[in-house]
C-alpha positions as CSV (number, residue, x, y, z in Angstrom):
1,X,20.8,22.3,-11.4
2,X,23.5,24.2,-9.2
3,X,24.3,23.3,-5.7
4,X,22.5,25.7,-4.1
5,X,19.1,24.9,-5.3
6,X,16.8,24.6,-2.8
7,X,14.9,21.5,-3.1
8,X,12.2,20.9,0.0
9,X,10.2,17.6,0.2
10,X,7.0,17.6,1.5
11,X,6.1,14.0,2.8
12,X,8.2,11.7,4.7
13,X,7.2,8.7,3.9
14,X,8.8,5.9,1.3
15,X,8.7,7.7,-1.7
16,X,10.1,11.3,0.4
17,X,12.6,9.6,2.4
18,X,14.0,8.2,-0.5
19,X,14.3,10.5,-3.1
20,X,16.0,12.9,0.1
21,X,18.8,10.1,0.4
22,X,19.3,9.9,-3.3
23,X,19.4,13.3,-3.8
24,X,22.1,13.4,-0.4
25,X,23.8,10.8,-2.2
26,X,24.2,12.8,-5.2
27,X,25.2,16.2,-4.1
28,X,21.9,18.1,-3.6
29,X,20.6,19.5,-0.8
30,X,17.6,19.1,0.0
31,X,14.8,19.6,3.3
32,X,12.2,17.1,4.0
33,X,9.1,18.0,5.8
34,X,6.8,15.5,7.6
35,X,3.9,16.1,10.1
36,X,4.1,12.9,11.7
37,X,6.3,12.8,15.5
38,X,7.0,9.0,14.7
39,X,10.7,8.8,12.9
40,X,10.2,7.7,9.3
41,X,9.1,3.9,8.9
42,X,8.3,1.6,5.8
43,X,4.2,1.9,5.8
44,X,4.1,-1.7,4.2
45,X,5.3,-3.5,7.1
46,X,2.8,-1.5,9.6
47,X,1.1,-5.4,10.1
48,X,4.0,-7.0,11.2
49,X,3.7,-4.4,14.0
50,X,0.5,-5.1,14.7
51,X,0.6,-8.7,14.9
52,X,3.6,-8.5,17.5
53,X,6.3,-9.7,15.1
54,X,8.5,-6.5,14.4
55,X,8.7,-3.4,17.4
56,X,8.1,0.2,15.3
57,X,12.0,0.7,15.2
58,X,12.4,-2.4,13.5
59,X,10.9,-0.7,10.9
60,X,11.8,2.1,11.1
61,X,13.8,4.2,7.6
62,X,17.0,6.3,8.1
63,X,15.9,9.8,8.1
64,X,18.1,12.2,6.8
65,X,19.8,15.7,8.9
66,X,17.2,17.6,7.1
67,X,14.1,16.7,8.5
68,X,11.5,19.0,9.6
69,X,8.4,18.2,11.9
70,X,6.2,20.7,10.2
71,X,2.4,19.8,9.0
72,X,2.5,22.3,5.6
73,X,-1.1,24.5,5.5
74,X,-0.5,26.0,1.7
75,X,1.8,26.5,-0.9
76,X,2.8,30.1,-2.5
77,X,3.6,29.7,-5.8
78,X,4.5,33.2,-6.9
79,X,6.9,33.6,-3.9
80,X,8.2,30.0,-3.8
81,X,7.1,29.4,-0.5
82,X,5.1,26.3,1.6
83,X,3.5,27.7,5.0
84,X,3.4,25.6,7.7
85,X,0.9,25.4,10.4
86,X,3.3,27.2,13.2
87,X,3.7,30.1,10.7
88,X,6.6,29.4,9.4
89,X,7.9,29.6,5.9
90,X,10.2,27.5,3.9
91,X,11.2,28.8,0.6
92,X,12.3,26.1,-2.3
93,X,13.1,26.5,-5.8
94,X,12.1,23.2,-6.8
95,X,9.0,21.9,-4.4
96,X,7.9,17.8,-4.3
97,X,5.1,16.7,-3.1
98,X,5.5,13.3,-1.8
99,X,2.1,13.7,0.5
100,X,0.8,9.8,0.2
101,X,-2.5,8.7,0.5
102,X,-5.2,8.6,2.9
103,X,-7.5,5.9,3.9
104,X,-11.0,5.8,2.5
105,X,-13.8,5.8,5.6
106,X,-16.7,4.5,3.9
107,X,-20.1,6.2,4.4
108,X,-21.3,4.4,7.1
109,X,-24.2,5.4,9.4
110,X,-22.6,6.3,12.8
111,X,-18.9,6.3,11.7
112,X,-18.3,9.4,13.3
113,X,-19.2,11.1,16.3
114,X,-21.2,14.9,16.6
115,X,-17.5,16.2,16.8
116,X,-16.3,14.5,13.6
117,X,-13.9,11.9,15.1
118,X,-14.0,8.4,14.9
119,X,-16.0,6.7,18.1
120,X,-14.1,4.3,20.6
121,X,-12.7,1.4,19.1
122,X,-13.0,2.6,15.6
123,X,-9.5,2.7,13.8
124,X,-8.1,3.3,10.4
125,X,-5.3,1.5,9.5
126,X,-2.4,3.7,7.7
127,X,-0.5,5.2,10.5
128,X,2.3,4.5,13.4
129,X,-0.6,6.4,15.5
130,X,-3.3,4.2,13.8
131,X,-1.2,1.1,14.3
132,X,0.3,1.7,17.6
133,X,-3.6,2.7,19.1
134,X,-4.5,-0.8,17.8
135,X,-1.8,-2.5,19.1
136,X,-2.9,-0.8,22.8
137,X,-6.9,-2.2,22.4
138,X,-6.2,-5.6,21.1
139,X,-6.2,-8.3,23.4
140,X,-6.9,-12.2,23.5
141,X,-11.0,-12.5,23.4
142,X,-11.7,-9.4,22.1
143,X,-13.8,-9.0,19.1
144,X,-12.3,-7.4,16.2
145,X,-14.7,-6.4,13.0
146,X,-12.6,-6.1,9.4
147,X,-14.1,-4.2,7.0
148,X,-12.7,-4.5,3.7
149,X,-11.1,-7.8,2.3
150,X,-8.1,-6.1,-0.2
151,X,-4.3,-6.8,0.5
152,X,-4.8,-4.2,4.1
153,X,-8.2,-6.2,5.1
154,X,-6.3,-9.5,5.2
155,X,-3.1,-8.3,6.8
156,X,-5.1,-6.3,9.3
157,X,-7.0,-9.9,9.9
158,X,-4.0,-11.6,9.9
159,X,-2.2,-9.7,12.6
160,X,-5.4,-9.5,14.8
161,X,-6.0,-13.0,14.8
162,X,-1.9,-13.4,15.9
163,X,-2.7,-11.7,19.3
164,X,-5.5,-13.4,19.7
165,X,-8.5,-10.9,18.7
166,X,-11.5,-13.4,17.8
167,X,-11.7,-11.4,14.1
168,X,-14.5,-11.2,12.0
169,X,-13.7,-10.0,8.1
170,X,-16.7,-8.2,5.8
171,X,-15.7,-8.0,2.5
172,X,-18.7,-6.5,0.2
173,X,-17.4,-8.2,-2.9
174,X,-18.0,-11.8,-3.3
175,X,-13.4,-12.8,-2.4
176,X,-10.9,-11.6,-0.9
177,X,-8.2,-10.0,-2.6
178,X,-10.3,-9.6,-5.9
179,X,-7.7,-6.5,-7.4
180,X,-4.6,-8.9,-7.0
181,X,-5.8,-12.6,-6.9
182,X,-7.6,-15.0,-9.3
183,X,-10.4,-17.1,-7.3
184,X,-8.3,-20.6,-6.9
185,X,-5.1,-17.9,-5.0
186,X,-8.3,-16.0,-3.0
187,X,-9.5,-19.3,-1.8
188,X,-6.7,-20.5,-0.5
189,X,-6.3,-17.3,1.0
190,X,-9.5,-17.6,2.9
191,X,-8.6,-21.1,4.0
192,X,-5.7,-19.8,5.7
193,X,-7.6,-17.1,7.4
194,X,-10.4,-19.5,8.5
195,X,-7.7,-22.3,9.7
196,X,-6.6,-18.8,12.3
197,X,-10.1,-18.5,13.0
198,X,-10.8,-15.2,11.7
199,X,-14.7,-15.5,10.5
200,X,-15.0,-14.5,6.7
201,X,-18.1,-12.7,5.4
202,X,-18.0,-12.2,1.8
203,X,-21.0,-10.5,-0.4
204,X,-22.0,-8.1,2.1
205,X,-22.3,-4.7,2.6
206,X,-21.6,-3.1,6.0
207,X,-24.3,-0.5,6.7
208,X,-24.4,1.0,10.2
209,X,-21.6,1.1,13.0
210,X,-24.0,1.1,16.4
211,X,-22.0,3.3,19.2
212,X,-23.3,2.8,22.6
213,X,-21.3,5.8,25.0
214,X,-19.1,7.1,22.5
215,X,-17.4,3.8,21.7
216,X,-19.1,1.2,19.4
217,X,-20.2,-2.0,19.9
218,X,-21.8,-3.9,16.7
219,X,-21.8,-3.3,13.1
220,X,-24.5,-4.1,11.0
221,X,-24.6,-5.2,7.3
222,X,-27.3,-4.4,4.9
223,X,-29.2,-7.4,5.5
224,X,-30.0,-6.7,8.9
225,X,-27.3,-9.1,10.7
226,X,-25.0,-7.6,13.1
227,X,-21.6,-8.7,14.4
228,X,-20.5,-7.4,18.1
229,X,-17.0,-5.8,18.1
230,X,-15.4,-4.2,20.7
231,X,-13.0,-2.8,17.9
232,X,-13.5,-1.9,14.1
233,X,-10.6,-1.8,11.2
234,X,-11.7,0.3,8.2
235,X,-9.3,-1.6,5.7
236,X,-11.0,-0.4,2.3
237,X,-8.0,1.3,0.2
238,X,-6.4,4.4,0.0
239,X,-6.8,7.4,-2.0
240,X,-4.0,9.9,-2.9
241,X,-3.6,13.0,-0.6
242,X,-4.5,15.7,-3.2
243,X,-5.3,18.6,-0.9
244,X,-2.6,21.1,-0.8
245,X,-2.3,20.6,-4.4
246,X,-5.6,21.2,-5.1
247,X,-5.6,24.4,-3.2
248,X,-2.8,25.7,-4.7
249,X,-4.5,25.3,-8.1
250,X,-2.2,22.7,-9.7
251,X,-4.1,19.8,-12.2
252,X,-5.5,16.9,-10.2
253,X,-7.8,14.1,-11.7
254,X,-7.6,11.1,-9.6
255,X,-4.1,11.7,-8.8
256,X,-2.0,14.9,-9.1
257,X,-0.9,14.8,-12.5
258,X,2.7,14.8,-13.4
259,X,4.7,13.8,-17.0
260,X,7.5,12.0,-17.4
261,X,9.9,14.0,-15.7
262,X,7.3,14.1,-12.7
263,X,6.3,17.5,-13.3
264,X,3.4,18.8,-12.2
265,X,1.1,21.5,-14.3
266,X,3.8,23.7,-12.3
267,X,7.2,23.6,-13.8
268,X,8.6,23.7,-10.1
269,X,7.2,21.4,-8.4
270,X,7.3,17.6,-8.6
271,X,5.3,15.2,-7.6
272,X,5.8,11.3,-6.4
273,X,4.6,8.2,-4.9
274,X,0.7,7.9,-4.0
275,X,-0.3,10.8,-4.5
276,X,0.4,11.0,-8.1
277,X,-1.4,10.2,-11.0
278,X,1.0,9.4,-14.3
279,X,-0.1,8.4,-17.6
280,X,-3.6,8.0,-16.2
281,X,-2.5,5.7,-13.9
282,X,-2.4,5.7,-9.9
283,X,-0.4,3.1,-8.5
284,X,-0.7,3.0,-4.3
285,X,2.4,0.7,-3.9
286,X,5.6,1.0,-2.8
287,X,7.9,0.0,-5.8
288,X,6.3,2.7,-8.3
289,X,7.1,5.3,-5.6
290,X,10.7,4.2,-5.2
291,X,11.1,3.8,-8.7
292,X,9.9,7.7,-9.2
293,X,11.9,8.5,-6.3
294,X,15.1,7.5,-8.1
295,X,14.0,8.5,-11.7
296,X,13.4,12.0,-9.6
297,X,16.9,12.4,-8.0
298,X,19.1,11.8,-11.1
299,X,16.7,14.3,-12.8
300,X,17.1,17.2,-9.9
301,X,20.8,16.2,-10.2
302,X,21.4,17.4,-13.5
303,X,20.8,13.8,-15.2
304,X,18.7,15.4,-18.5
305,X,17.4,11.4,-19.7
306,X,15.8,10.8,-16.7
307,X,12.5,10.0,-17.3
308,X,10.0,7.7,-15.3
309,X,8.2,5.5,-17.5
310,X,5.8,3.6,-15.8
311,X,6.3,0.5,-13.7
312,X,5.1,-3.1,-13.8
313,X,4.4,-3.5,-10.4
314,X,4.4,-7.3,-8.6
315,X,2.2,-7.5,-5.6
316,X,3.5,-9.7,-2.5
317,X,2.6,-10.5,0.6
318,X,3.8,-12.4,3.6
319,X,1.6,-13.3,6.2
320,X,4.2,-14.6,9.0
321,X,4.1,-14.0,12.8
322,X,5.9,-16.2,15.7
323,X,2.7,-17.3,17.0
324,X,1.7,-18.8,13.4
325,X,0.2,-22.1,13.9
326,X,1.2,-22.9,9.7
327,X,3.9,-20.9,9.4
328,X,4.4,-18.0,7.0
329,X,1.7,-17.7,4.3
330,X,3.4,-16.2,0.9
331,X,1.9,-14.8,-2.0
332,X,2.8,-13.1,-5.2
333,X,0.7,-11.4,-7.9
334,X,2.1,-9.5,-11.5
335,X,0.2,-8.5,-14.5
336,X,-2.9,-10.2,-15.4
337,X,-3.8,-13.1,-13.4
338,X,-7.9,-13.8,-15.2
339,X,-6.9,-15.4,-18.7
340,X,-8.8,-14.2,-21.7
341,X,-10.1,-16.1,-24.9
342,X,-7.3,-17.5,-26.4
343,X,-4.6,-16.9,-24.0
344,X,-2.9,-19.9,-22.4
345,X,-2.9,-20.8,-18.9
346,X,-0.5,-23.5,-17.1
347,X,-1.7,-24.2,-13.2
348,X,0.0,-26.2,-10.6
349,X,-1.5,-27.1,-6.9
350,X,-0.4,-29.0,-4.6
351,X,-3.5,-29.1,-2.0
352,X,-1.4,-30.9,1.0
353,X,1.1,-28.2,0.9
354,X,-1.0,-25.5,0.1
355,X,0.5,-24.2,-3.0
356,X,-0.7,-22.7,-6.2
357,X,1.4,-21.3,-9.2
358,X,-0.3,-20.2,-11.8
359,X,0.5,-18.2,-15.6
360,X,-1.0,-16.7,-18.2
361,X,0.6,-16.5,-21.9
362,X,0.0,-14.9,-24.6
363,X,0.7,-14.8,-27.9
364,X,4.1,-16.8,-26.6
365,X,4.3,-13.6,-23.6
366,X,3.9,-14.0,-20.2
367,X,1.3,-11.4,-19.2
368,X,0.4,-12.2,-15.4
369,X,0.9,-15.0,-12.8
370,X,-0.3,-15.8,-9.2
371,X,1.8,-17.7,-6.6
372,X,1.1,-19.2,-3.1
373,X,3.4,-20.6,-1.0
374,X,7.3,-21.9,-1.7
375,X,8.0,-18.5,-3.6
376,X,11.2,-19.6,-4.8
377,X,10.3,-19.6,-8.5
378,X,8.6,-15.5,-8.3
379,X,11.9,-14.0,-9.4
380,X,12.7,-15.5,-12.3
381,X,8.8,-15.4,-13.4
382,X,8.6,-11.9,-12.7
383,X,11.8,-10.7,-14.6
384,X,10.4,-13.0,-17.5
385,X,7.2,-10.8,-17.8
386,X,8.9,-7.9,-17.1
387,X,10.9,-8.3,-20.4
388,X,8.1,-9.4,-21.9
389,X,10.8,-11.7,-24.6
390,X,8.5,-14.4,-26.4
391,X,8.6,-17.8,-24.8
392,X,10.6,-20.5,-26.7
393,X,7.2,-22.3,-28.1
394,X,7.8,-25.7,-26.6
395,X,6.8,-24.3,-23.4
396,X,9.9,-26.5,-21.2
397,X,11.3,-23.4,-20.1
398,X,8.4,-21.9,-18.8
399,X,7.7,-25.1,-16.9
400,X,10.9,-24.9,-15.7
401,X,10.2,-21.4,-14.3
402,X,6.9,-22.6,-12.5
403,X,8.7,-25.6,-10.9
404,X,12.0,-24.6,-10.1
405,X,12.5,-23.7,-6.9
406,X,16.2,-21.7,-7.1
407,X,14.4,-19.0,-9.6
408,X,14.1,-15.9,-7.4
């Protein structure tokens, strides 16, 4: 690729900001576009915000010279062009699309007003703006309705119940943290939760959100109970922000779909990070995107082996906060935590301390492990199923992974 190819980023989030730094680093230039006024900021820690601990520029990522405020309406592809919603044009030769995800707003009766918004009090849970709107309604007494119980549910929960919201958590599955946890990890979740006293409701289905004025005041589950709330989070996933290239007519299944070299049906223009869909997978986390971030910038570079092969990605989360009446809450999550017929599973809990470490191995691999609490060993477990080596047979060393504290 020669220096003067234009490369233009659409997307400044984790995945945009970093690809436009490695690509700086490298020698290419290169202009990122994002819509949103907030400087660029690591989405993951968006709770620690909430619950008081970090201010936005805290989290804040370093944006590079480049950046353009611009919300992108279409993309040309004969002329090489995106349009932007003020009319301009910016013209690339190679085009990313690093565009995210959105979060899902479940089909609720009353969710939106006559004009299509969300009513008073009713908040998604992706944005600085979502985050910082939040932030300005929360206050001690105020009752807070979660609905969703995944990794955002619980942070969400977490954070409310730190600036002292009186929270109340539906989760329509019968756990929390079902995707990630096993049930022994998700209980001892919900313990810490109910020892903040958020109020878990597990196995129901939210049906209604009642709006009295424009702003609401209960939600209603199927069964017919109703909680007050004076706010609502809508904590129930993500999914990738496919519109622009839908419109501009490039292959999209759940994901847009890119190859190895994170090419899209469009042989100039990339894709990255949540939006994408590769190898049939859609990932939603933060180390895939980096990882296709970097794969991406050696590529546009003129590195010709650059391919992204998938990633094994660990899930972890810290629950901490200043106001913490137990402290920090740590968790960690890789591969398959539910053992199958035959596999082997080593546990260790410690009930007092509230810690669990759990592994499952098979045919002499490590394939998946839960931890909670004292996460010392997580590193050296994670790089052992990452290399996926067979375990010496006499199993020591794998004890030695679960119970050693200097692993990570």
């Amino acid at each position: 690729m020669t220096s003067n190819t234009r490369v233009v980023v659409i997307g400044a989030g984790l995945a945009g900001v970093r690809l436009a730094r490695r690509l700086g680093e490298l020698g290419t230039p290169v202009t990122l576009v994002g819509e949103e006024e907030h400087r660029p900021y690591n989405r993951v820690l968006l709770a620690e915000v909430l619950a008081g601990r970090y201010n936005p520029e805290v989290i804040a990522l370093p944006a590079p010279a480049s950046l353009t405020r611009a919300r992108v309406t279409g993309i040309d592809r004969d002329n090489r062009t995106v349009e932007c919603a003020d009319g301009a044009k910016i013209a690339y030769d190679t085009l990313v699309l690093a565009t995210g995800s959105n979060p899902v707003l479940p089909p609720l009766r009353g969710l939106f007003t006559p004009d299509h918004v969300l009513p008073e009090g009713v908040h998604a849970f992706r944005t600085m703006d979502d985050c910082l709107g939040l932030s300005k309604a929360v206050r001690p007494g105020v009752k807070a309705v979660v609905i969703g119980g995944g990794l955002l549910g619980v942070s969400a929960a977490r954070a409310l119940a730190l600036r002292g919201a009186q929270v109340m958590l539906a989760q329509q599955s019968e756990r929390l943290m079902e995707r990630q946890l096993d049930p022994a990890a998700s209980k001892l979740v919900r313990r810490h939760l109910l020892d903040l006293g958020v109020e878990i409701h597990t196995g129901c289905r939210v049906r209604d959100v009642r709006c009295v004025g424009g702003a609401v005041r209960s939600v209603e589950m199927a069964d017919g109970y109703a909680l007050d709330a004076d706010l609502v989070v809508l904590a129930c996933g993500v999914h990738p922000r496919v519109g622009l290239a839908q419109v501009a007519g490039l292959e999209v299944r759940k994901g847009i779909v890119v190859d190895d070299e994170l090419r899209t049906s469009d042989p100039n223009i990339r894709a990255i990070g949540d939006c994408v869909q590769h190898d049939g997978t859609v990932y939603g986390l933060a180390t895939p995107a980096l990882e296709q971030a970097d794969v991406l910038a050696e590529s546009l570079s003129g590195r010709t082996d650059a391919r992204y092969t998938g990633t094994r990605s660990l899930t972890r989360l810290t629950l901490a906060g200043q106001a913490a009446p137990h402290g920090p809450f740590d968790l960690a999550a890789f591969g398959e935590t539910e053992a199958l017929p035959g596999d082997d599973v080593v546990q260790l809990a410690d009930a007092t301390r509230g810690t669990y470490r759990k592994v499952v191995v098979r045919d002499d691999r490590l394939v998946g492990g839960v931890l909670v609490g004292e996460l010392g060993t997580v590193g050296a477990l994670a790089r052992a199923w990452e290399g996926a080596e067979p375990l010496p047979s006499d199993g020591g060393p794998l004890l030695h992974l679960l119970t050693n504290d200097g692993g990570s």
